[in-house]
C-alpha positions in Angstrom: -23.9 20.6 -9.9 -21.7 17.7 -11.2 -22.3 14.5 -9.8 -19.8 13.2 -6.8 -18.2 10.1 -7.4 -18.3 8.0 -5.0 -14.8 6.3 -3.7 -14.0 2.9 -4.9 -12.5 1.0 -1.6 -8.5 0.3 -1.8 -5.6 -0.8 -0.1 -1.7 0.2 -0.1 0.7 -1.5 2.1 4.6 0.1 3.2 6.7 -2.9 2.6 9.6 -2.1 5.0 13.3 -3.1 6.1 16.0 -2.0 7.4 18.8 -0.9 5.4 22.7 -2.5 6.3 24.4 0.0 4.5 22.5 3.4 4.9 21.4 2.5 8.2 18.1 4.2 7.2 14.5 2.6 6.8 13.8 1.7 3.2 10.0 1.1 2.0 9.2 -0.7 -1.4 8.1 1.7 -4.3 6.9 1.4 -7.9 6.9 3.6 -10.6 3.4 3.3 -12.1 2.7 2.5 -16.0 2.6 6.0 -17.8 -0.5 4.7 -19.5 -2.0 4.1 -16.5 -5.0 6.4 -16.1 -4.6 7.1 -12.3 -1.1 8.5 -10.9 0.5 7.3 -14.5 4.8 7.4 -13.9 4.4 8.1 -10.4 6.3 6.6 -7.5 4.0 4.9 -5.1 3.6 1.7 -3.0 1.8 -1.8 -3.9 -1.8 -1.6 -3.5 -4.6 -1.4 -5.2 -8.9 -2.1 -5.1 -10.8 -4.5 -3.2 -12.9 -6.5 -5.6 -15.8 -9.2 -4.9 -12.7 -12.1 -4.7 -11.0 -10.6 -1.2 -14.6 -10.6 0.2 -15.1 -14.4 -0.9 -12.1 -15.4 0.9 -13.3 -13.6 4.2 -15.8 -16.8 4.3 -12.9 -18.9 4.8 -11.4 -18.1 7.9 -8.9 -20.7 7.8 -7.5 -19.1 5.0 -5.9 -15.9 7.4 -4.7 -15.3 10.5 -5.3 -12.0 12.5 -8.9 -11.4 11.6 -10.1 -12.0 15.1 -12.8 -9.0 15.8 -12.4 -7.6 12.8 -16.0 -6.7 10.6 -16.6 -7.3 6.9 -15.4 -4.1 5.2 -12.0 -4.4 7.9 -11.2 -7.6 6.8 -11.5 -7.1 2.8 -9.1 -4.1 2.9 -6.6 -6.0 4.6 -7.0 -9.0 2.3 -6.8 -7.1 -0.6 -3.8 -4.9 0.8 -1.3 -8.3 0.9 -3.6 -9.6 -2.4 -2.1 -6.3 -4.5 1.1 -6.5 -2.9 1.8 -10.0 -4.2 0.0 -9.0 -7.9 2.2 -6.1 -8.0 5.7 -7.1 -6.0 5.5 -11.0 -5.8 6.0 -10.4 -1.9 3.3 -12.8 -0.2 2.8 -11.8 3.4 1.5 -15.7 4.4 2.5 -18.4 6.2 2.5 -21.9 5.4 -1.1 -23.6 7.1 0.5 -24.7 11.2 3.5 -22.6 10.9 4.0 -19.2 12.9 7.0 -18.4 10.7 6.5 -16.3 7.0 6.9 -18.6 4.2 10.4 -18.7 3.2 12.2 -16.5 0.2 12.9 -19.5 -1.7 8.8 -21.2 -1.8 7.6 -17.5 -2.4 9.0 -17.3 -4.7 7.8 -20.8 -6.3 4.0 -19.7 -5.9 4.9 -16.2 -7.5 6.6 -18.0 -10.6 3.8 -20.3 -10.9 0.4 -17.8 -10.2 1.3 -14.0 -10.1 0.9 -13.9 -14.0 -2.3 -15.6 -13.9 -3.5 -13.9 -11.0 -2.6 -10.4 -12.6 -5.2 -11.8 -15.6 -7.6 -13.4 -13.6 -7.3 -16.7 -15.0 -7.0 -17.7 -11.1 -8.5 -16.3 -7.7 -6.5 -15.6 -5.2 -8.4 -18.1 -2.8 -7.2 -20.9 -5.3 -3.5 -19.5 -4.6 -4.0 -20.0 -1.4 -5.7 -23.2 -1.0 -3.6 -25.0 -3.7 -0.2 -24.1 -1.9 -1.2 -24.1 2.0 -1.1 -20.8 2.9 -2.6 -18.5 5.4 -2.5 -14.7 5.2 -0.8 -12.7 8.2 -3.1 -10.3 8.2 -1.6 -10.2 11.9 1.5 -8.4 10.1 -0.4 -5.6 8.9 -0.3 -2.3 11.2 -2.8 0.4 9.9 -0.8 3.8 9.2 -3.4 5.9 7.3 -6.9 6.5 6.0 -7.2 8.5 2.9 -10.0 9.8 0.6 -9.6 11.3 -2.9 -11.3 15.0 -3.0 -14.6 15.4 -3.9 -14.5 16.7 -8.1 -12.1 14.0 -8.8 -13.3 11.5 -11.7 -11.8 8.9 -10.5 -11.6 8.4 -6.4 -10.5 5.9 -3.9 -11.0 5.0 -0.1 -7.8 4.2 0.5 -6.6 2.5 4.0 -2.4 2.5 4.6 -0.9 -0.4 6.6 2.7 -1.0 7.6 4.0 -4.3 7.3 7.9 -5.5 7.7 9.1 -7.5 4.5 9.4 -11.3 5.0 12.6 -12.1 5.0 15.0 -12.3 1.8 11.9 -11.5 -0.2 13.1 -8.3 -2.2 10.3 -8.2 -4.9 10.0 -7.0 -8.3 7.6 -4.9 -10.5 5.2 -6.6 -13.0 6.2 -4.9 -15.8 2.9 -3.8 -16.8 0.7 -2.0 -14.7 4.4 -0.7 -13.2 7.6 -0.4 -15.2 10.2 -0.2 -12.4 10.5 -0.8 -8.6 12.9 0.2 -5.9 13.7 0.0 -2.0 14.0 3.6 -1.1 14.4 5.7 2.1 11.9 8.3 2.4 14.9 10.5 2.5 15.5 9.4 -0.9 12.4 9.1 -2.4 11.4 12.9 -1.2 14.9 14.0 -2.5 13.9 12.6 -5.9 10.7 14.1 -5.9 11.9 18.0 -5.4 14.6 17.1 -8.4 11.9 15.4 -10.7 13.6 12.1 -10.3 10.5 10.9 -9.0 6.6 11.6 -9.5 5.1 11.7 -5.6 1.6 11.8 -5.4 0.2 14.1 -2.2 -0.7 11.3 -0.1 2.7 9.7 -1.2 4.9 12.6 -0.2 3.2 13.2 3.4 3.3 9.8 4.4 6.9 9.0 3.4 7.6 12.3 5.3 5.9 10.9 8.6 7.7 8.0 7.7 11.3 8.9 7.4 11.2 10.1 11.2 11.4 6.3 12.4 14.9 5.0 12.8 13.9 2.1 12.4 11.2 -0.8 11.1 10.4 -2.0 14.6 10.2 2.0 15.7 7.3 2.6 12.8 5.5 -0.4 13.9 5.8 -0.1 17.6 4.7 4.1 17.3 1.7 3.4 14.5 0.5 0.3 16.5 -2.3 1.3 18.3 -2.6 4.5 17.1 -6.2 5.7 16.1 -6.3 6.8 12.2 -7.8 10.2 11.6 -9.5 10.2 8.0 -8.2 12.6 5.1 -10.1 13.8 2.3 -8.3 16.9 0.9 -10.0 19.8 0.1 -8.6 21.8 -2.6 -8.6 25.4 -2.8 -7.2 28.2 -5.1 -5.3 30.9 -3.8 -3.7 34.0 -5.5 -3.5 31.6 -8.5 -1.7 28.3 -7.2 -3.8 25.6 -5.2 -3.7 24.5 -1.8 -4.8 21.3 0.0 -6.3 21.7 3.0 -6.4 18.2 5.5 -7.0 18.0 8.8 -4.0 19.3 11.3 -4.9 16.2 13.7 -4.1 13.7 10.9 -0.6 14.2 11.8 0.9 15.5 8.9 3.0 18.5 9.8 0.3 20.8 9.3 -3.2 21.6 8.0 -2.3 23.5 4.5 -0.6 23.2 1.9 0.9 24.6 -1.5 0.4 21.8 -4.3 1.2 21.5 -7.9 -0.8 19.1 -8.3 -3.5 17.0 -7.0 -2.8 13.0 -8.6 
């Protein structure tokens, strides 16, 4: 019997805002690097692995806000969740240190010009980000949406946690160009469209979440029905039937259903 790997820990955050024109909600995407070797060209949001730096900062409690009550393993998802998100979108989800207001479009996007590149190459932590410009991470912003597992068989897996957050204001963010080649605000209408023409690439977890998604009206509607909510764990199971595959996750995760027909697995 082949060895099961064991899940690295991970985070993904739902960037969201309201859109003026489609009056729709609209969630930030990326299209992934096709050279990537996990989910290479697919459409997915920020996020990425915990790793030993997230866990340094959790020793520095000035250095967030919202942690109160939370334990180790808590804590380093949600740091790492608005760590990725500024490696991968330039959106930083901090506020200046004795402020209760986001920082501001305009210094954001200072500290991304001057540190995302190095951060993205490790030439910097992202505790020295923080410490050198003032800020404190609003881990307070962060809503948890979802808790998913990569199968058992798969060689590379992830526990991955889902939070919603609303987008500071006037931050719009951009891909890095490497590790993702494009970006776009979407509405899960959209986004689903895309992926049933082959516009898009949507990963499993992808497509079910932007699916519970796009049945909020709005980005104070998803917070306000997620917040709160208790998080029901998924870790697919993947059968063959009559030929195809299906996924099979559980029916109280809220997903619309229990089963289903995939194509693939990524």
């Amino acid at each position: 019997m082949a060895e099961v790997v064991a899940p690295r820990p991970a985070s993904t955050i739902l960037l969201l805002r309201d859109s003026a024109d489609t009056k729709e909600i609209e969630v930030f995407m990326m299209v992934r690097h096709y050279e990537i070797d996990f989910n290479s060209g697919a459409l997915v949001f920020p996020g990425g692995s915990v790793d030993k730096g997230d866990k340094e900062i959790i020793a520095r409690p000035e250095l967030y806000s919202g942690g109160e009550g939370l334990d180790e393993a808590t804590l380093s998802f949600r740091i790492a969740a608005i760590r990725e998100t500024f490696e991968e979108s330039g959106i930083l989800l901090a506020r200046p240190k004795g402020s209760k207001r986001l920082v501001d479009a305009k210094r954001a996007s200072g500290i991304e010009a001057a540190h995302r590149a190095d951060l993205c190459d490790s030439k910097i932590s992202f505790l020295q980000v923080l410490t050198d410009n003032g800020m404190v991470l609003a881990l307070d912003e962060l809503v948890p949406y979802a808790h998913w597992i990569t199968p058992e068989g798969m060689p590379k897996r992830f526990d991955t946690w889902f939070f919603l957050a609303a987008a500071p204001p006037e931050q719009v963010g951009a891909h890095d160009g490497r590790e993702s080649t494009d970006s776009i605000w979407v509405s899960p209408r959209e986004a689903l469209e895309g992926g049933e023409t082959g516009r898009f690439k949507l990963p499993f977890p992808t497509t079910r979440n932007l699916i519970k998604l796009g049945k909020q009206a709005s980005v104070q509607a998803a917070l306000d029905d997620s917040r709160g909510k208790s998080i029901v764990t998924v870790t697919p199971v993947m059968t063959r039937n009559n030929g195809g595959r299906q996924l099979r996750i559980p029916l109280e995760a809220g997903y619309d259903g229990d089963v289903f027909e995939v194509g693939s697995v990524g």
